[in-house]
DSSP file (Angstrom, degrees, kcal/mol; ACC not computed):
  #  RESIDUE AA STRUCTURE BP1 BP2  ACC     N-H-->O    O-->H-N    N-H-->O    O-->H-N    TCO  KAPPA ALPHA  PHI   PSI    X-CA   Y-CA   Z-CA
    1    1 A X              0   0    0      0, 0.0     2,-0.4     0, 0.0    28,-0.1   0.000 360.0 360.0 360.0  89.4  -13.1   -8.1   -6.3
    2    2 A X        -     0   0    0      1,-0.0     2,-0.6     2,-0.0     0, 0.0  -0.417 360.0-167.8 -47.9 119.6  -16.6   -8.3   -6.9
    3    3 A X        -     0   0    0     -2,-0.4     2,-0.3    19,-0.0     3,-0.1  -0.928  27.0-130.2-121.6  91.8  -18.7  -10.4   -3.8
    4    4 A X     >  -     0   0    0     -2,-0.6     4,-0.6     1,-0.2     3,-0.2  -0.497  18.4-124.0 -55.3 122.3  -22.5  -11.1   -5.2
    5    5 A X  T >4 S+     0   0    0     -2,-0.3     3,-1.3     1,-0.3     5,-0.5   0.983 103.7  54.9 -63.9 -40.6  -24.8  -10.0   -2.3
    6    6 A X  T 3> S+     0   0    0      1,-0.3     4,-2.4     3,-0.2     5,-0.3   0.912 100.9  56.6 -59.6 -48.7  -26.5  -13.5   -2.1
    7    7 A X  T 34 S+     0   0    0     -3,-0.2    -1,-0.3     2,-0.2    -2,-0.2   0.684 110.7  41.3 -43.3 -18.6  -23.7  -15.1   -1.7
    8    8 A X  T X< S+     0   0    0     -3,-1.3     3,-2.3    -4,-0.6     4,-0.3   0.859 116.9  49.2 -74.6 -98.7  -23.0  -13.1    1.2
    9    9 A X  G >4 S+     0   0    0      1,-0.4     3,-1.6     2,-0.2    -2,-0.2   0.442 110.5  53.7 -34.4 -63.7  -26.9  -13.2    2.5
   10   10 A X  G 3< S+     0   0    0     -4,-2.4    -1,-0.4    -5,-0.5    -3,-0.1   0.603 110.7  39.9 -65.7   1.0  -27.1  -16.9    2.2
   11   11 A X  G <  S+     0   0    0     -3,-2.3     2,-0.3    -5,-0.3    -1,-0.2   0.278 121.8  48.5-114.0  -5.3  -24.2  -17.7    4.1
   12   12 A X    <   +     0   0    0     -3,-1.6    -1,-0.1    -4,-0.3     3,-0.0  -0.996  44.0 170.7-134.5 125.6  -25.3  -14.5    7.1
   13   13 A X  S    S+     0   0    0     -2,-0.3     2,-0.2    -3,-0.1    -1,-0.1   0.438  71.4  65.8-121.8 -12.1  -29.0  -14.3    8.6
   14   14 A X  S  > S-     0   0    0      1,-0.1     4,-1.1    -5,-0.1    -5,-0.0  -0.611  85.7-126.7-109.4 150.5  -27.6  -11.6   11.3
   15   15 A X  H  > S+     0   0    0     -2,-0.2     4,-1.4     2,-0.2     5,-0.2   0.758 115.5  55.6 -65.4 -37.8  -26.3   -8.0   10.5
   16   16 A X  H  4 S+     0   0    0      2,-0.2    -1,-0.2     1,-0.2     5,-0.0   0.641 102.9  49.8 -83.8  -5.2  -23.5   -9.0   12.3
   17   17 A X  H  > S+     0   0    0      2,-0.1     4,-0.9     3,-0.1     5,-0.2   0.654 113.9  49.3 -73.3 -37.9  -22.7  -12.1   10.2
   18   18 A X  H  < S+     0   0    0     -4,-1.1    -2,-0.2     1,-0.2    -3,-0.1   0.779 113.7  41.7 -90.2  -2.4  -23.0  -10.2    7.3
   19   19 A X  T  X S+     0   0    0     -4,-1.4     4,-1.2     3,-0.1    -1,-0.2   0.428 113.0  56.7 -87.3   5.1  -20.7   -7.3    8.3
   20   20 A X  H  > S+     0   0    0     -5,-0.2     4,-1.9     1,-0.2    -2,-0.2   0.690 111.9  36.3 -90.4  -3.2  -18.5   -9.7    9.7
   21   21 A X  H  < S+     0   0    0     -4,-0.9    -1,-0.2     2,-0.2    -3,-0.1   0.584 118.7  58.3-117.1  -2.8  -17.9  -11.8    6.3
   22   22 A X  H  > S+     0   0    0     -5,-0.2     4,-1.2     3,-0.1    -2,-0.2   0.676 105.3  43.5 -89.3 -26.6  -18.1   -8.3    4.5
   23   23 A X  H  X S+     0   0    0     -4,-1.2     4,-1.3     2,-0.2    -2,-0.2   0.864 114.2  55.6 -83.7 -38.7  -15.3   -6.8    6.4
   24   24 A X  H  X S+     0   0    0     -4,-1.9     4,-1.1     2,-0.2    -3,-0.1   0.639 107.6  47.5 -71.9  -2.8  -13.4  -10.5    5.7
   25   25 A X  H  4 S+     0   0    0      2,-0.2     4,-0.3     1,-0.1     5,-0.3   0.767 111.0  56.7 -95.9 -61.9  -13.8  -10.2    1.9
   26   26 A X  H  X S+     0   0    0     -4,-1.2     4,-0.8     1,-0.2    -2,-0.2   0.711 106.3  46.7 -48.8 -21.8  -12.4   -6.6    2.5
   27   27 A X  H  X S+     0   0    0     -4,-1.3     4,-2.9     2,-0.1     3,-0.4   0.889 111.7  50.8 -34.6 -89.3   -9.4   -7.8    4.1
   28   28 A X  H >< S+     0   0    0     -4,-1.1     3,-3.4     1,-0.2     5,-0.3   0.804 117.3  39.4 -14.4 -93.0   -8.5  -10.5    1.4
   29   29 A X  H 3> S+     0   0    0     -4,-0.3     4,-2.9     1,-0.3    -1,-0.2   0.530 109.7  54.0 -45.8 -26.6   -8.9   -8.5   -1.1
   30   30 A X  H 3X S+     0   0    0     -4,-0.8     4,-1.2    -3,-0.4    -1,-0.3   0.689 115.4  49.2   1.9 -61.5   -7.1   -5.1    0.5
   31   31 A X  H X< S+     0   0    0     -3,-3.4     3,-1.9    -4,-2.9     4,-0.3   0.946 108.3  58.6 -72.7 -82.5   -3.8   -8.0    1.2
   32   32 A X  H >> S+     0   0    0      1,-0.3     4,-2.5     2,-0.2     3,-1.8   0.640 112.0  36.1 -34.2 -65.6   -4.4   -8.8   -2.7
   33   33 A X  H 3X S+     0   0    0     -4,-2.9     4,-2.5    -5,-0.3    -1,-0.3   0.879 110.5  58.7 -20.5 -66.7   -3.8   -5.5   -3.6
   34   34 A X  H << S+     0   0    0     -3,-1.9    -1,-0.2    -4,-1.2    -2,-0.2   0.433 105.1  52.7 -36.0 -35.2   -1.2   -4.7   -1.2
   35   35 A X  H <> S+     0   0    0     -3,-1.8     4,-2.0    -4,-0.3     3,-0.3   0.531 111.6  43.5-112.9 -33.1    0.9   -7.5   -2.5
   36   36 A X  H  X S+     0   0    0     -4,-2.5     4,-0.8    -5,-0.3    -2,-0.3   0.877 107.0  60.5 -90.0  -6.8    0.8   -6.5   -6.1
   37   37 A X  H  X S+     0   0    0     -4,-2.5     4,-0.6    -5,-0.3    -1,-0.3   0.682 104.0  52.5 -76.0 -18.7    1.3   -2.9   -5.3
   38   38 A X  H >> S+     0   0    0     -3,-0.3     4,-0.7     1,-0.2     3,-0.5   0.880 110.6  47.6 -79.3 -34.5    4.6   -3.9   -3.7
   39   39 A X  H >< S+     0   0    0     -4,-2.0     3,-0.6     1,-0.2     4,-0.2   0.864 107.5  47.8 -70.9 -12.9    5.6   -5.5   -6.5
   40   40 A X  H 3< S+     0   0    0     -4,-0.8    -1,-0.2     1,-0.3    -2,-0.2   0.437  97.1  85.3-102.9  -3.2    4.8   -3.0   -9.1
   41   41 A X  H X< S+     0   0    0     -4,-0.6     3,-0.6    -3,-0.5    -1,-0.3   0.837  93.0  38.1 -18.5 -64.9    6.6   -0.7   -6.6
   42   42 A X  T << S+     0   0    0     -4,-0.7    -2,-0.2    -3,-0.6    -1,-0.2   0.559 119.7  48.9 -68.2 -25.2   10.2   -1.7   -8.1
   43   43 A X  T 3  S+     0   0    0     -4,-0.2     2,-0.3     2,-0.1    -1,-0.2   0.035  99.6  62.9-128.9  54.4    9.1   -1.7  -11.5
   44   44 A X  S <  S-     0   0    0     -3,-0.6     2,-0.5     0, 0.0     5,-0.1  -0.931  88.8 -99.5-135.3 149.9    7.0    1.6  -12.2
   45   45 A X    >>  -     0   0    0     -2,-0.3     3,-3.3     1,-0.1     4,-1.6  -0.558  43.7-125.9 -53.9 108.8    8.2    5.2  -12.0
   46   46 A X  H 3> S+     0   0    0     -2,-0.5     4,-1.2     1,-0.3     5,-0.2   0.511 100.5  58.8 -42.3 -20.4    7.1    6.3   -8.7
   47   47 A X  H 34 S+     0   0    0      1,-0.2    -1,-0.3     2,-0.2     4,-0.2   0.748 117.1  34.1-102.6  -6.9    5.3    9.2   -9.2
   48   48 A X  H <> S+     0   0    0     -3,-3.3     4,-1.1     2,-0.1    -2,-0.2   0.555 112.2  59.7 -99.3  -1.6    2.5    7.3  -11.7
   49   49 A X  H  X S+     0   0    0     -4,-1.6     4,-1.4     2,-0.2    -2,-0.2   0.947 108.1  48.2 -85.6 -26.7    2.8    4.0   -9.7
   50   50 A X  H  < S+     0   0    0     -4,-1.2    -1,-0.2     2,-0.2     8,-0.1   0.842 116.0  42.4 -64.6 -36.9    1.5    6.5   -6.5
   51   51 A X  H  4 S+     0   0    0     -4,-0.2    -1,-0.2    -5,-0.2    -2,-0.2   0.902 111.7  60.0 -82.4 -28.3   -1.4    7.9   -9.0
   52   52 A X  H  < S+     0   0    0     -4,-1.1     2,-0.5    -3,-0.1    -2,-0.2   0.761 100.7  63.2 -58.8 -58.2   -2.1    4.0  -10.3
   53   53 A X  S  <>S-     0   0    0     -4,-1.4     5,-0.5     1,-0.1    -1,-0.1  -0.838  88.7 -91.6-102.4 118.7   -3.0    2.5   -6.9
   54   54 A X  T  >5 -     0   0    0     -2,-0.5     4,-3.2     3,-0.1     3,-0.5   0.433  43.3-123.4 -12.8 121.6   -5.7    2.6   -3.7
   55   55 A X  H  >5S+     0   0    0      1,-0.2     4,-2.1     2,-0.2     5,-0.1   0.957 113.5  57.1 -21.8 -72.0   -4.5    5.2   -0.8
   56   56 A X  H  >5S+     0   0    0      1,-0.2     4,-1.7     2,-0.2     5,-0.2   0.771 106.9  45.4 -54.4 -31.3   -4.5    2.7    1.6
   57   57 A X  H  >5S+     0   0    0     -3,-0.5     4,-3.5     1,-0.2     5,-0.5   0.981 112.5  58.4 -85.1 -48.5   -1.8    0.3   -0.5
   58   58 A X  H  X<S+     0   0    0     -4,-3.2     4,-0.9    -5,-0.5    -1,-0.2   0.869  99.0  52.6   4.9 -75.1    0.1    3.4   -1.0
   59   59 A X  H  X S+     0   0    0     -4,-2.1     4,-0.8    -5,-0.3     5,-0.4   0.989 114.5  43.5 -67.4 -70.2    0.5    3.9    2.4
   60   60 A X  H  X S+     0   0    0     -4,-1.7     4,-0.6     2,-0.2    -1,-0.3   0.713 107.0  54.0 -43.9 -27.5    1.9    0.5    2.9
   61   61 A X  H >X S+     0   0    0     -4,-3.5     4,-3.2    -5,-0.2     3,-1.5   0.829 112.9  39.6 -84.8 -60.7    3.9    0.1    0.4
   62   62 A X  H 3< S+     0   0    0     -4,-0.9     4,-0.3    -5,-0.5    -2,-0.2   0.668 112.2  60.7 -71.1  19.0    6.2    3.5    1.0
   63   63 A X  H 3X S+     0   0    0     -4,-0.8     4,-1.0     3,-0.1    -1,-0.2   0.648 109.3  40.6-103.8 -13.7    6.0    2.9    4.5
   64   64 A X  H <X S+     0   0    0     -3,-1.5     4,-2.5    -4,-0.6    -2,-0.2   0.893 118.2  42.3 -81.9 -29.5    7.7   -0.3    3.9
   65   65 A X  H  X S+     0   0    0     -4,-3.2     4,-4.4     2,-0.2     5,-0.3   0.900 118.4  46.4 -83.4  -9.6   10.2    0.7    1.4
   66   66 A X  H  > S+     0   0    0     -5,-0.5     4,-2.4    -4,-0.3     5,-0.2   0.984 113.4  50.6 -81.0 -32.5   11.0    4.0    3.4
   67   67 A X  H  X S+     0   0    0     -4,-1.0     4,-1.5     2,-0.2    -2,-0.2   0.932 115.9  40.9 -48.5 -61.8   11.1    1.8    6.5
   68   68 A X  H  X S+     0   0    0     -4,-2.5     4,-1.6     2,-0.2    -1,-0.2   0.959 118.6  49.8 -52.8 -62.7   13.6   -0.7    4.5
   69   69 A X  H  X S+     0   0    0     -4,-4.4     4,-2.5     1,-0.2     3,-0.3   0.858 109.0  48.4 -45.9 -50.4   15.5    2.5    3.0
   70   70 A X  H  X S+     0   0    0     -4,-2.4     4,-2.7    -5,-0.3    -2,-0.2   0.974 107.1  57.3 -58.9 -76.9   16.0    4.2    6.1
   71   71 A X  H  X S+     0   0    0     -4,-1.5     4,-1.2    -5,-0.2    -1,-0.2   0.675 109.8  44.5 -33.2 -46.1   17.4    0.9    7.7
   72   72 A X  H  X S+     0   0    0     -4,-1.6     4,-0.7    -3,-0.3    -1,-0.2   0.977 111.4  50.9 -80.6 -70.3   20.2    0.7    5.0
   73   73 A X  H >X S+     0   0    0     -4,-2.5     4,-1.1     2,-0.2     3,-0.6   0.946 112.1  54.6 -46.5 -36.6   21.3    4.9    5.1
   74   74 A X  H >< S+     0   0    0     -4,-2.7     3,-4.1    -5,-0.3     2,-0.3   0.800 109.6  44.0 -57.7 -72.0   21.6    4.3    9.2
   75   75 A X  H 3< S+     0   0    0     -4,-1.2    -1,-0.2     1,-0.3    -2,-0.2   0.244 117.2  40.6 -86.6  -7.2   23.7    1.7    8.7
   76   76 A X  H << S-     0   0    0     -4,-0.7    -1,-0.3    -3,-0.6     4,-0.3   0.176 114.7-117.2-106.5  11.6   26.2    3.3    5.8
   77   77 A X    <X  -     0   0    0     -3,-4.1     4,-1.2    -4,-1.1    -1,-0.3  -0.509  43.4 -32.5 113.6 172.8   26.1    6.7    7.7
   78   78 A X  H  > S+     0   0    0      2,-0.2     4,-1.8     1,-0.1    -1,-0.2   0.618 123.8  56.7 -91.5  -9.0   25.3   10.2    7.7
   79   79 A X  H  > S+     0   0    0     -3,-0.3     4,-1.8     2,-0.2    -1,-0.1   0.991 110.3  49.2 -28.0 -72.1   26.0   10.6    3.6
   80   80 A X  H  > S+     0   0    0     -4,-0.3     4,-2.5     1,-0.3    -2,-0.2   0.624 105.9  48.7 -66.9 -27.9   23.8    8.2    3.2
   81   81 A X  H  X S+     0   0    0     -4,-1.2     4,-1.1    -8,-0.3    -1,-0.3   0.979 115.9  49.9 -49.7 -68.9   20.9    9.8    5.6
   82   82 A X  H >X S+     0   0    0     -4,-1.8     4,-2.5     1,-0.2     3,-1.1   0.933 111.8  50.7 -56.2 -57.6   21.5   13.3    3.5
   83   83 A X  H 3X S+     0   0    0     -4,-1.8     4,-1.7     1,-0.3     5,-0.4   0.929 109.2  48.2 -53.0 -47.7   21.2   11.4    0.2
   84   84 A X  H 3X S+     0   0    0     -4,-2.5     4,-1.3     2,-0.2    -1,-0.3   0.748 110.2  45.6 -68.6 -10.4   18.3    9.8    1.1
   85   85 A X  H <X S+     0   0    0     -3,-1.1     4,-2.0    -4,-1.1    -2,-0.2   0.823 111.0  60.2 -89.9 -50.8   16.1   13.0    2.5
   86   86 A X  H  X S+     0   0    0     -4,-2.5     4,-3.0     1,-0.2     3,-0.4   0.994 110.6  38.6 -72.0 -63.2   17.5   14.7   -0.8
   87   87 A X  H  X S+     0   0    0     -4,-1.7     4,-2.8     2,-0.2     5,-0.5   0.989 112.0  61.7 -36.1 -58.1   15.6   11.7   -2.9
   88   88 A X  H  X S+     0   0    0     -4,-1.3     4,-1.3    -5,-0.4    -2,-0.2   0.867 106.3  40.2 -62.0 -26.2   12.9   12.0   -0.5
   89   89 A X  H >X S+     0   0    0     -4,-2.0     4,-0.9    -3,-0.4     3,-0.6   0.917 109.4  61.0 -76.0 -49.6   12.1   15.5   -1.3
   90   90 A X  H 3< S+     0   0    0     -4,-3.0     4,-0.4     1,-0.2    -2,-0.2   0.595 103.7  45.4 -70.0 -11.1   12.5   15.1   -4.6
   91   91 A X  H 3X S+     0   0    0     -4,-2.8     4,-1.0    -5,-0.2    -1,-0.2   0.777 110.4  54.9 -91.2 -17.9   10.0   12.6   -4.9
   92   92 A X  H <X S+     0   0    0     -4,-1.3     4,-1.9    -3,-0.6    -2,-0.2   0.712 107.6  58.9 -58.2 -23.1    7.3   14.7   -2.7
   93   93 A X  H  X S+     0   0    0     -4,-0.9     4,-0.9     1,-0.2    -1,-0.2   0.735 103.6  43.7 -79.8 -35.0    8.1   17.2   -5.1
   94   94 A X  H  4 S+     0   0    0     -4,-0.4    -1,-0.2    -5,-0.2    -2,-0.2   0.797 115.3  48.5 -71.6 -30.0    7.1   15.3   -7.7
   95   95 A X  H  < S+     0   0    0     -4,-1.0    -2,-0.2     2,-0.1    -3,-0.1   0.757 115.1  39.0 -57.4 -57.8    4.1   14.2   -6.1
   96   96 A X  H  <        0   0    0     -4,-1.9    -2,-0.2     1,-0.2    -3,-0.2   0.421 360.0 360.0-102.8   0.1    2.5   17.6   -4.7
   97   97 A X     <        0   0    0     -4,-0.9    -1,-0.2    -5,-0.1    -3,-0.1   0.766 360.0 360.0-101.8 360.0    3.6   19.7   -7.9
């Protein structure tokens, strides 16, 4: 998202109006991200959608779907716990080699 400095500068005469309405454009756009990296979550192979996208959205997106995942293996059992750690190492593996 590109933010043209005068438009920031004419709307902030303080340093602290203009980091405060620089940090709010960094938010927005951060969520904007955030929300298409979850979707493109489901429909790219995980180990290029990881190389494809900002750290930070990263981090938020597998900590929701392992947060989601995890939620479903408690709830079908201890299989399903071991199947899912066996996926999860295999996609770290895929990641760090």
């Amino acid at each position: 998202m590109y933010i043209p400095y005068h438009t920031i500068t004419t709307t902030c005469h303080k340093k602290a109006s203009y980091l405060a309405v620089f940090l709010f454009f960094c938010t927005l756009y951060y969520h904007q991200v955030i929300g298409e990296s979850l979707d493109a979550y489901l429909e790219a192979e995980r180990g290029l959608w990881v190389k494809e996208w900002p750290g930070q959205a990263v981090l938020a997106v597998t900590q929701f779907y392992w947060t989601m995942y995890v939620h479903e293996a408690l709830r079908k059992g201890p299989e399903a716990m071991q199947e899912y750690l066996e996926l999860n190492n295999k996609q770290i593996d895929e990641i760090v080699v």
